[in-house]
C-alpha positions as CSV (number, residue, x, y, z in Angstrom):
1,X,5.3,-47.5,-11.6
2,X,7.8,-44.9,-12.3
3,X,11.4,-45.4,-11.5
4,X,12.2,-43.0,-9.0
5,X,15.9,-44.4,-8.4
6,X,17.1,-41.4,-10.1
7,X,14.5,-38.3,-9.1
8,X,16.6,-35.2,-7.5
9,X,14.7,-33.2,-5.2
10,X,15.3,-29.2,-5.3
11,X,13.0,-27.4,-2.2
12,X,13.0,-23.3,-1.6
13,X,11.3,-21.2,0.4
14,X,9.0,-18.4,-0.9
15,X,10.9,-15.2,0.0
16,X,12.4,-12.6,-1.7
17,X,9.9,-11.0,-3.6
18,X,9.0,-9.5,-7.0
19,X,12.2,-8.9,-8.5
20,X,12.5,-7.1,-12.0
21,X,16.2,-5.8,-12.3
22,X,18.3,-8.8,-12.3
23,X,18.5,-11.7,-14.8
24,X,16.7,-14.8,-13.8
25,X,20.2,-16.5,-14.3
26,X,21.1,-14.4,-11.4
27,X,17.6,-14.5,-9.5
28,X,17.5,-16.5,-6.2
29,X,14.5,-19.6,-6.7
30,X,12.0,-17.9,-3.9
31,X,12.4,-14.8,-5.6
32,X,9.5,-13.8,-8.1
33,X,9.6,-12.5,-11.5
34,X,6.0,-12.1,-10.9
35,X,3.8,-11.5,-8.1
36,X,0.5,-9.7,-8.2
37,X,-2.2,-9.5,-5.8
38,X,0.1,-11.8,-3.6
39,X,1.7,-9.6,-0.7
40,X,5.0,-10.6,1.0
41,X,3.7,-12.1,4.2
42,X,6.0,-10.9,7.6
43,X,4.8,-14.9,9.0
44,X,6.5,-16.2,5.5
45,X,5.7,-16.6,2.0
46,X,3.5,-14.8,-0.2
47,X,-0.1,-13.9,0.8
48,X,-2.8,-13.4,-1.7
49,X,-4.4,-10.1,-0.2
50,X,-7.8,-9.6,1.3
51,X,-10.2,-7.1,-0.9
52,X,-12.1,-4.4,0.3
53,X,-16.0,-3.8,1.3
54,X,-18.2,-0.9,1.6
55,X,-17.6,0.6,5.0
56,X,-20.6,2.9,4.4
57,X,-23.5,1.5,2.5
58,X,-24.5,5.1,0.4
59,X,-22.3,6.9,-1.4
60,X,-21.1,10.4,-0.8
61,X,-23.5,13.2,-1.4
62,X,-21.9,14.9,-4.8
63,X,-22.7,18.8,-5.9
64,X,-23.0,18.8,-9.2
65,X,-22.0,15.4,-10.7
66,X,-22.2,12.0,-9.9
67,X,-18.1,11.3,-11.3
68,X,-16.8,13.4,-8.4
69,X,-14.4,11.4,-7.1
70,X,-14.1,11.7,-2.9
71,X,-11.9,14.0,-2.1
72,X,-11.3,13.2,1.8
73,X,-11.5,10.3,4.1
74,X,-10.8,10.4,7.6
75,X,-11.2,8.3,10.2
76,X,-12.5,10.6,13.2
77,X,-13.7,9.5,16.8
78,X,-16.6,7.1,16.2
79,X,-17.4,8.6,12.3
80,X,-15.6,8.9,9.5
81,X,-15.6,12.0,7.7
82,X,-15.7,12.2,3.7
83,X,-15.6,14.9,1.6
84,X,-17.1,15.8,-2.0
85,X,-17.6,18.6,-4.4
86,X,-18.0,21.1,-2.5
87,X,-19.3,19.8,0.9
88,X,-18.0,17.9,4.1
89,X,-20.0,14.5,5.4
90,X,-19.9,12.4,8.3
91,X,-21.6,9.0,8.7
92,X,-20.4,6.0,10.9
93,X,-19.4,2.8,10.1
94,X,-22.0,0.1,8.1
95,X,-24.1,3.5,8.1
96,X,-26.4,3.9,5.4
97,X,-26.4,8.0,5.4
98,X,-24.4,10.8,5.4
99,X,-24.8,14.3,7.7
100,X,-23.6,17.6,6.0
101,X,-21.0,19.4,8.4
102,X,-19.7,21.7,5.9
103,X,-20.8,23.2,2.5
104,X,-20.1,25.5,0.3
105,X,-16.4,24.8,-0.1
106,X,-15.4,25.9,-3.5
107,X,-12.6,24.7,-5.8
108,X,-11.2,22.5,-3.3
109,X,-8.5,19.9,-4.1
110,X,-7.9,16.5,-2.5
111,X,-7.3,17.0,1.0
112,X,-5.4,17.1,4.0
113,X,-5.8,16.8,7.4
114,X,-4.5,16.5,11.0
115,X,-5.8,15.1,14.1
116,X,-4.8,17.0,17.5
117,X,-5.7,18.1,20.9
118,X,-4.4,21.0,22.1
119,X,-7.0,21.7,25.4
120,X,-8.3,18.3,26.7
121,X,-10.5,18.1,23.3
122,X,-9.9,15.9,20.4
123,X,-9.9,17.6,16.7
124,X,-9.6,17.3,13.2
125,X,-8.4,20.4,10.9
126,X,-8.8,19.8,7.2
127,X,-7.1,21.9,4.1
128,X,-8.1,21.4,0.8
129,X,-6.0,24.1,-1.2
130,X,-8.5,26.6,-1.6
131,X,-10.4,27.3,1.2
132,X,-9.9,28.5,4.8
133,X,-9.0,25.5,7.2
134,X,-11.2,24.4,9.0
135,X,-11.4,22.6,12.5
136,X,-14.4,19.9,13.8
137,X,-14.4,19.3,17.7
138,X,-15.8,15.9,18.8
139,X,-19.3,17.1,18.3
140,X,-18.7,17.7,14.4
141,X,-19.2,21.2,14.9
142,X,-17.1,23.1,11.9
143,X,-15.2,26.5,12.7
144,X,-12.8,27.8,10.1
145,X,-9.6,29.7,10.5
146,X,-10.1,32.7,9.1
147,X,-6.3,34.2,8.7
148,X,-5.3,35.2,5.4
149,X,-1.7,34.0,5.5
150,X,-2.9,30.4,5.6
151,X,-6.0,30.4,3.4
152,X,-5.8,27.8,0.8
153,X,-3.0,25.7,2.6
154,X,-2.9,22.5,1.0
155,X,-1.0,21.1,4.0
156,X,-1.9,21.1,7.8
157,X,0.7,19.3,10.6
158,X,0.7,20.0,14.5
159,X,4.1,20.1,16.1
160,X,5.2,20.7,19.4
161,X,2.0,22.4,20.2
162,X,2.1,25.0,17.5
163,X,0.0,24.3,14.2
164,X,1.6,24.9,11.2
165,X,0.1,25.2,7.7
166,X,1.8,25.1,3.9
167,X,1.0,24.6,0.3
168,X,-0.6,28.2,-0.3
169,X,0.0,28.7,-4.0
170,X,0.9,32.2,-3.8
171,X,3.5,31.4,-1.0
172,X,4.3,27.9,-1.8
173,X,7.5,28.1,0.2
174,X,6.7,29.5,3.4
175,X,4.9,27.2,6.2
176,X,3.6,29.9,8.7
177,X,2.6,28.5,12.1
178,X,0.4,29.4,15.2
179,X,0.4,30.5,18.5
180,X,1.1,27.9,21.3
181,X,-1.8,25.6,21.5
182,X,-4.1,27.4,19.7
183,X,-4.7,26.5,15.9
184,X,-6.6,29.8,14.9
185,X,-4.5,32.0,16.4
186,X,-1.2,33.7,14.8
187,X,-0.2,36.8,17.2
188,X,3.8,36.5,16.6
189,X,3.6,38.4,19.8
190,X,2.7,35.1,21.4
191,X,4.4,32.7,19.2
192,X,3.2,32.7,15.6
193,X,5.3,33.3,13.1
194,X,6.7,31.7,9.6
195,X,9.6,29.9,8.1
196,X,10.3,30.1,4.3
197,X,12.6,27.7,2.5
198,X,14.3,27.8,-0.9
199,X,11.9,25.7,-2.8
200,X,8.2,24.7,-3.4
201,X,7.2,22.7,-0.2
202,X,5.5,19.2,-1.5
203,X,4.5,17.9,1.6
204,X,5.1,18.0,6.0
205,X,5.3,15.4,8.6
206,X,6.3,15.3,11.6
207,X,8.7,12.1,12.9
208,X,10.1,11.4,16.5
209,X,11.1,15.2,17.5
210,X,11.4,16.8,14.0
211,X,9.3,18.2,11.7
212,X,10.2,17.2,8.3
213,X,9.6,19.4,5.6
214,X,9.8,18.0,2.1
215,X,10.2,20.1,-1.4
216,X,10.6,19.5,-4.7
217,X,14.5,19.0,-4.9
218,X,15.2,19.5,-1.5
219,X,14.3,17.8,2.1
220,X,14.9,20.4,5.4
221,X,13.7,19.4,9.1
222,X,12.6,21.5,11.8
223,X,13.6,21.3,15.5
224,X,12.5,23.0,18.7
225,X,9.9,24.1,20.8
226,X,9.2,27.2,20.1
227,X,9.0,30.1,18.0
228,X,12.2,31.4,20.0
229,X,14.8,27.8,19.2
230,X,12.8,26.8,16.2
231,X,15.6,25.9,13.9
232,X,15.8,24.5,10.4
233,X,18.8,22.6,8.6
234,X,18.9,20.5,5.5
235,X,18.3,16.6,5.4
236,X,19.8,16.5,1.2
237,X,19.5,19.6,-0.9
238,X,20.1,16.9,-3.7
239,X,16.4,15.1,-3.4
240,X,12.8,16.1,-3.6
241,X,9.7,14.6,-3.0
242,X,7.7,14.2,-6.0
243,X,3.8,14.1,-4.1
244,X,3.2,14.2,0.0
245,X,0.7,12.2,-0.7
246,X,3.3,9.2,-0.3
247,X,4.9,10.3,2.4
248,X,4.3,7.7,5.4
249,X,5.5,6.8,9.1
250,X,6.5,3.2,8.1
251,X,8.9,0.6,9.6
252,X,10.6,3.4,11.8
253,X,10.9,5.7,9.4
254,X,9.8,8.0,7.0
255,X,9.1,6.5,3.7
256,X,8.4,9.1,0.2
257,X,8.2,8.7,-3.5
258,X,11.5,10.8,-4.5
259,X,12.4,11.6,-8.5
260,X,14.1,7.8,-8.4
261,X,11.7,5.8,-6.5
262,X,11.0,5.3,-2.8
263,X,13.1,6.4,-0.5
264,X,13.1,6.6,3.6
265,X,14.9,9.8,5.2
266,X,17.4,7.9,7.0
267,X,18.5,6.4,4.1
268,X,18.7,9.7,2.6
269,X,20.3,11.5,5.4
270,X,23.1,9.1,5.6
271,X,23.9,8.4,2.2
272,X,22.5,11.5,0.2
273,X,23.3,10.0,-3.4
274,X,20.5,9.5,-5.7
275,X,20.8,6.5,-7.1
276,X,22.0,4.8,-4.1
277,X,19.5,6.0,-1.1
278,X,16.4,4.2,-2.9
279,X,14.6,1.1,-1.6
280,X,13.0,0.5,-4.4
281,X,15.6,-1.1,-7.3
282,X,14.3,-3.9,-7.3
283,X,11.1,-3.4,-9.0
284,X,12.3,0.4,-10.5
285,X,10.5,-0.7,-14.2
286,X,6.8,-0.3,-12.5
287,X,8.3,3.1,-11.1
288,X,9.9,3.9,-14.5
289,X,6.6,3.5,-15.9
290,X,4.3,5.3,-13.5
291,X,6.4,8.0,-12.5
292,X,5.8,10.6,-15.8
293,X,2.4,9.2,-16.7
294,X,0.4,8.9,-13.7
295,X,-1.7,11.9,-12.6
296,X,-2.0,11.6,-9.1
297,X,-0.8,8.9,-6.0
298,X,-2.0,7.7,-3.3
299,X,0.0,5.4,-0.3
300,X,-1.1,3.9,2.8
301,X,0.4,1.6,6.1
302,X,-0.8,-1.6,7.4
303,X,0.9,-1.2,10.4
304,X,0.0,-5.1,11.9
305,X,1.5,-5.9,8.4
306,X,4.8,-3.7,8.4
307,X,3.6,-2.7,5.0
308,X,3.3,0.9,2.7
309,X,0.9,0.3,-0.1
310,X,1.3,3.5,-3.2
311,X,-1.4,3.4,-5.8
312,X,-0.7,5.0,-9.3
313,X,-3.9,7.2,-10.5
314,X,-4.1,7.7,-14.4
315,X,-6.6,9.8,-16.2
316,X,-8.7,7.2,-18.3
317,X,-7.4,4.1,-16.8
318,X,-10.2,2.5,-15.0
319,X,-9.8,0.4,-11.5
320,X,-9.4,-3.4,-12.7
321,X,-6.0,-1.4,-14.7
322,X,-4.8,0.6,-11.3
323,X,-1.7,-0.6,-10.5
324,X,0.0,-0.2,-7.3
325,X,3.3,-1.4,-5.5
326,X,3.2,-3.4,-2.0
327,X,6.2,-3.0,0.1
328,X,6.9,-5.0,2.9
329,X,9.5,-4.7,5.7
330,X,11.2,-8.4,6.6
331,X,13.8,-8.1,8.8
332,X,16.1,-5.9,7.4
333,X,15.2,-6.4,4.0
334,X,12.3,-4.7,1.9
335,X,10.1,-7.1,-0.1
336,X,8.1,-6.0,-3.1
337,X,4.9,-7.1,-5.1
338,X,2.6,-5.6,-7.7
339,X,-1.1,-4.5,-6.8
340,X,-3.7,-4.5,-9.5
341,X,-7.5,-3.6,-9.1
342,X,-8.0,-0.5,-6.2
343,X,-8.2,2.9,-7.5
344,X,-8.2,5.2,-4.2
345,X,-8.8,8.9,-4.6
346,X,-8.3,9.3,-0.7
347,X,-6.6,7.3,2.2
348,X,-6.6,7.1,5.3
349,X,-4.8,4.4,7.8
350,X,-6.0,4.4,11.4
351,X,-5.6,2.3,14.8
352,X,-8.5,2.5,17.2
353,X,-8.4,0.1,20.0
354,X,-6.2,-2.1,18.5
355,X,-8.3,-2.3,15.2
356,X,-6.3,-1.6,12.3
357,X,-8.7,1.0,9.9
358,X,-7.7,1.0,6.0
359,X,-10.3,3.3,4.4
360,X,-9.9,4.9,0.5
361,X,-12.7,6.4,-1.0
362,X,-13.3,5.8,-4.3
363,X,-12.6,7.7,-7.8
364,X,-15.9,7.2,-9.7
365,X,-18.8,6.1,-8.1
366,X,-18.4,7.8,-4.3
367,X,-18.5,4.9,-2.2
368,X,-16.1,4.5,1.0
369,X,-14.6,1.3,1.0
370,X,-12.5,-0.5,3.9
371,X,-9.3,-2.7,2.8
372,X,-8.4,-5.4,4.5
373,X,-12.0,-6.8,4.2
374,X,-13.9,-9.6,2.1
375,X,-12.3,-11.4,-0.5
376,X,-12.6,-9.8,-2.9
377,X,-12.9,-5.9,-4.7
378,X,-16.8,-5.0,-3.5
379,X,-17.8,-8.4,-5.9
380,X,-14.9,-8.1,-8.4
381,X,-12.5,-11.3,-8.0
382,X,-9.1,-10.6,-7.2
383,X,-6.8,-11.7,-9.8
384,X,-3.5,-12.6,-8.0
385,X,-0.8,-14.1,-10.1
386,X,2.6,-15.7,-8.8
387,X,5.3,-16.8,-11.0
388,X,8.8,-18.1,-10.2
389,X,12.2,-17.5,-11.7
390,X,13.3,-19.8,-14.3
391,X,14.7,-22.6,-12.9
392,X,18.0,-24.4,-14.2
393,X,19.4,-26.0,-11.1
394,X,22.2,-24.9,-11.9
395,X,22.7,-26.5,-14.9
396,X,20.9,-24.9,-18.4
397,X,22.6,-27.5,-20.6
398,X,20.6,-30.9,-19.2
399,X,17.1,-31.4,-19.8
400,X,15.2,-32.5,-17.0
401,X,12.1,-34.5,-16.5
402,X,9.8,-33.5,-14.4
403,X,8.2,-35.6,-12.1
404,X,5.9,-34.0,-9.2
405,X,6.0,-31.0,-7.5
406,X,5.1,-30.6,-3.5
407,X,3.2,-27.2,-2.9
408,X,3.7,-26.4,1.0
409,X,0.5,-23.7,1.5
410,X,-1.0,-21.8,4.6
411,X,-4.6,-21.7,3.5
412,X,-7.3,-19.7,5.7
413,X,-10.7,-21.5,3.9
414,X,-10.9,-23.7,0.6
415,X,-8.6,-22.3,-1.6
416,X,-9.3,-22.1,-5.5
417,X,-6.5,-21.7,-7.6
418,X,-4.3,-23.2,-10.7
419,X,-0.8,-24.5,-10.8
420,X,1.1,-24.3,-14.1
421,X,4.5,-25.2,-15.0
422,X,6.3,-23.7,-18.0
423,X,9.6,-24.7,-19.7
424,X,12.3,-23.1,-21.7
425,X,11.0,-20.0,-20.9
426,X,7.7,-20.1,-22.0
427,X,8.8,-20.4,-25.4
428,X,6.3,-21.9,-27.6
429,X,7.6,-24.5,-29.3
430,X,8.3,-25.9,-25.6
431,X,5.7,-28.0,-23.5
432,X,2.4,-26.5,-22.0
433,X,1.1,-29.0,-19.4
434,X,-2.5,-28.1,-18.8
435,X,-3.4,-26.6,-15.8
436,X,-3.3,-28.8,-12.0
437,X,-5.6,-27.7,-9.5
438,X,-4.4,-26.4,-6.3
439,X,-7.2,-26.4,-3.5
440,X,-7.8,-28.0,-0.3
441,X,-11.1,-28.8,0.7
442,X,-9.7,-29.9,4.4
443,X,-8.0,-27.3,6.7
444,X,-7.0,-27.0,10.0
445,X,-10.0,-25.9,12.4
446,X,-9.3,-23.2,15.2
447,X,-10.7,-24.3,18.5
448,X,-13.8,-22.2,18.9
449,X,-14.1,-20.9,15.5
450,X,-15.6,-22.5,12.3
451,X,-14.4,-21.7,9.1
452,X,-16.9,-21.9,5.9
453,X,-16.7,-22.4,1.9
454,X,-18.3,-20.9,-0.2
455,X,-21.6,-22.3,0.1
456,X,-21.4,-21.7,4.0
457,X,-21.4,-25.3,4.7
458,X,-18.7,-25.5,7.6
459,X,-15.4,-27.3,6.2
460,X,-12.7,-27.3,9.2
461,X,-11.2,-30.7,9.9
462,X,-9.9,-30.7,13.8
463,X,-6.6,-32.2,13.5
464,X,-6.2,-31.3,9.5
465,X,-2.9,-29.7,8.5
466,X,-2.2,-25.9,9.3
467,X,0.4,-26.0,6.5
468,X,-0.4,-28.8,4.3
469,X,2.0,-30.4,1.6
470,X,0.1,-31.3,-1.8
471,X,1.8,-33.3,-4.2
472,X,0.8,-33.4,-7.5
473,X,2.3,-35.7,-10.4
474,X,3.5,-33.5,-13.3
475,X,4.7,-33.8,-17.0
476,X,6.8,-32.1,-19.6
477,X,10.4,-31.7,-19.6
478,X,13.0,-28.5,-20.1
479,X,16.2,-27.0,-20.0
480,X,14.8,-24.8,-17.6
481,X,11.2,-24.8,-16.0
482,X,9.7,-22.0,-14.0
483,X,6.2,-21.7,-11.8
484,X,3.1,-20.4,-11.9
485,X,-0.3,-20.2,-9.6
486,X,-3.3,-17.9,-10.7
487,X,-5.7,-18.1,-8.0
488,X,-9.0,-17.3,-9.0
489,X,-9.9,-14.6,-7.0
490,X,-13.3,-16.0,-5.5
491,X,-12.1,-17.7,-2.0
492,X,-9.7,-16.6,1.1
493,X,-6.5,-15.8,1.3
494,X,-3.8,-18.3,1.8
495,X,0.0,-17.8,1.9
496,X,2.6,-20.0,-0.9
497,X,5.3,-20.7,1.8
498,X,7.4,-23.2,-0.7
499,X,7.8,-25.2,-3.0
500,X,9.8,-28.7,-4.1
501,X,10.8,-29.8,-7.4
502,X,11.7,-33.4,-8.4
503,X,13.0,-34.7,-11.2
504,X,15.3,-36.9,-13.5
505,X,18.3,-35.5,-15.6
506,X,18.1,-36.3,-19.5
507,X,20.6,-35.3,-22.0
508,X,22.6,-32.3,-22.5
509,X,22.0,-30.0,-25.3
């Protein structure tokens, strides 16, 4: 047996997240130096992330070709509304057709849209950037508004009653807004009127009792009621927002993809510096990367999750490449990871009746797909890859020998996945232990529920472990040794929640 007079145990949590700007010297042991397809989890740990299904089993009608990527989804009443080409589409949920409600739209860009009721009846108004808005009451029927000042608005917000409309590329500074109550209706008489700013507006939401306007190097909000005390001042005149399609309500404030990274207004507001207001240093390289070269982005909210999802779109990368950053509010700390494998064209996050609905319809092949469902991508496996600082103890001059390591894991169903450990930092003339495998087979049932592998036999234990430890006997030795679990992308998720490290000291180098 093993003399285990001497063994020194080192245990840490898994928090922190994916952190690329600091040393791993420096780098605290929950931290990760990588973390992909694994999501900071607000219960602890990180999460390997559910996939996404078809949430309508047809794809989008196309016009012309079957590469038109969808150009709108919208979650709206009990359908969800998708545009393509040049026509607008409803079906509802598991549905395995689609209903024209609007055709003929020509040259339209990714859209926007806005859900409001002004008079007792609920609405959505979509823009696309080319054509007139246009406005569906709870019946589907389509009615477009016809004024010329805000034909070919790419962006459509309500606030305080009034509907205002921007992005119109021959007045890409001026928002011009309607009448009280009344989307198609701009008398300035009876309350229309406009507001132009000294830039190109990028983008408008509205957050607590402001409308926020957001440019290319500059960030203004909007107060008031009317056309009479509407008043606009400056938030920065220092910082843009690069695309509105990242701009999200998230965590209690307003999150956006500035020149710099992400960035939230408050922080903006109160500090104003560049460098300094972004959330994002952490992982800044995958910003760095994506910032110049990709050609569109896309963001989302998981709002039961207290996470803001922004996908990078690049013209001849396919969707196993996509990347994407996961953020994740903890506390008062913002938690990172790396997404690889969704390539959304359109999003839309939506909470009916308590059901959280993550829809993104796709770039290629025209399906609309729900997140947050299935476990994996529509039948691709989800490669999600965790690997930990490297690990000195504080000490890089001993070696040490490794002796076991105890894996402390929230699984939701049999897990499948590989536990490695690497020394010296990965070089290769250092030790590569083979693979250990990291499953459970025995999990803690739910009273009431059964939980099933994947052959659908039922495999919950009453009375197994919620959080069980595994320990596995290791080998290989190092100055330093560092982490790693690739899960193999075929079962459900489960959350790492920490890990412990035992070992002996040797000599130092």
């Amino acid at each position: 047996m093993p003399d285990n007079s001497q063994v020194q145990p080192v245990a840490f949590n898994c928090e922190g997240g994916l952190v690329l700007n600091r040393s791993t010297f420096m780098m605290q042991a929950g931290e990760a130096l990588e973390l992909q397809n694994f999501e900071p989890d607000i219960e602890g740990g990180y999460r390997r992330i559910n996939g996404f299904s078809k949430y309508v089993s047809v794809v989008v009608p196309y016009t012309s070709s079957s590469s038109e990527k969808v150009l709108m989804v919208a979650t709206f009443g009990d359908y969800v509304l998708a545009a393509r080409g040049t026509g607008i589409y409803s079906a509802t949920a598991g549905g395995s057709s689609w209903t024209t409600r609007d055709s003929g739209r020509t040259s339209a860009s990714k859209y926007n849209f806005e859900r409001f009721n002004f008079d007792g009846t609920d609405k959505i108004i979509v823009v696309d950037g080319a054509n007139d808005p246009t406005v569906f009451n709870s019946s589907l029927a389509a009615t477009d508004v016809t004024e010329s000042t805000v034909e070919g608005s790419k962006y459509v917000v309500a606030f305080k009653n009034h509907m205002f409309y921007a992005g119109k590329s021959s007045t890409p500074q001026t928002m011009v807004f309607s009448q009280p109550n009344d989307e198609d209706a701009f008398n300035s008489g009876s309350g229309a009127g406009s507001i132009k700013v000294d830039d190109t507006i990028t983008g408008l939401k509205v957050f607590r009792d402001n409308l926020f306007i957001f440019c290319q190097n500059r960030i203004f909000k909007l107060n008031g009621s009317t056309s009479s005390d509407f008043a606009i001042t400056p938030v920065t005149r220092s910082i843009g927002c690069i695309n509105g399609d990242t701009i999200q309500e998230f965590a209690g404030d307003l999150i956006f993809l500035g020149p710099d990274g992400l960035r939230t207004v408050a922080g903006t507001a109160r500090i104003g510096d560049v460098e300094l207001g972004t959330i994002s240093a952490n992982v800044q390289s995958i910003f760095d990367d994506n910032l110049s070269s990709a050609s569109e982005f896309e963001s989302l909210v998981i709002p039961d999750k207290t996470q803001y999802r922004i996908f990078f779109t690049k013209d001849g990368t396919g969707q196993n490449s996509t990347k994407g950053v996961i953020c994740v509010m903890k506390g008062q700390n913002f938690e990172f990871a790396e997404i690889r494998g969704i390539k959304p064209a359109c999003t839309d996050s939506f909470v009916k009746a308590g059901n959280v609905i993550i829809l993104h319809g796709d770039y290629a092949n025209g399906y609309i797909y729900r997140q947050e469902s299935g476990n994996d991508f529509d039948g691709t496996a989800i490669l999600g890859k965790y690997r930990s600082p490297d690990l000195t103890f504080n000490d890089a001059g001993i070696r040490k020998h490794m002796q076991r390591v105890v894996v402390n894991f929230a699984p939701e169903s049999t897990i499948d996945a590989d536990l490695f450990l690497r020394y010296d930092y990965e070089s290769a003339d250092s030790a590569r232990p083979a693979a250990y495998a990291l499953d459970s087979s025995d999990i803690a049932a739910i009273y009431g529920t059964t939980t099933y592998g994947t052959s659908s036999s039922a495999i919950g234990t009453y009375g197994g472990a919620s959080q069980p430890l595994v320990r596995q006997a290791v080998e290989g030795s190092g100055f330093a040794v560092a982490l790693r679990v690739n899960d193999g992308g075929s079962t459900a998720p489960y959350s790492l929640k920490g890990f412990q490290l035992e070992y002996q000291l040797g000599a130092r180098r």
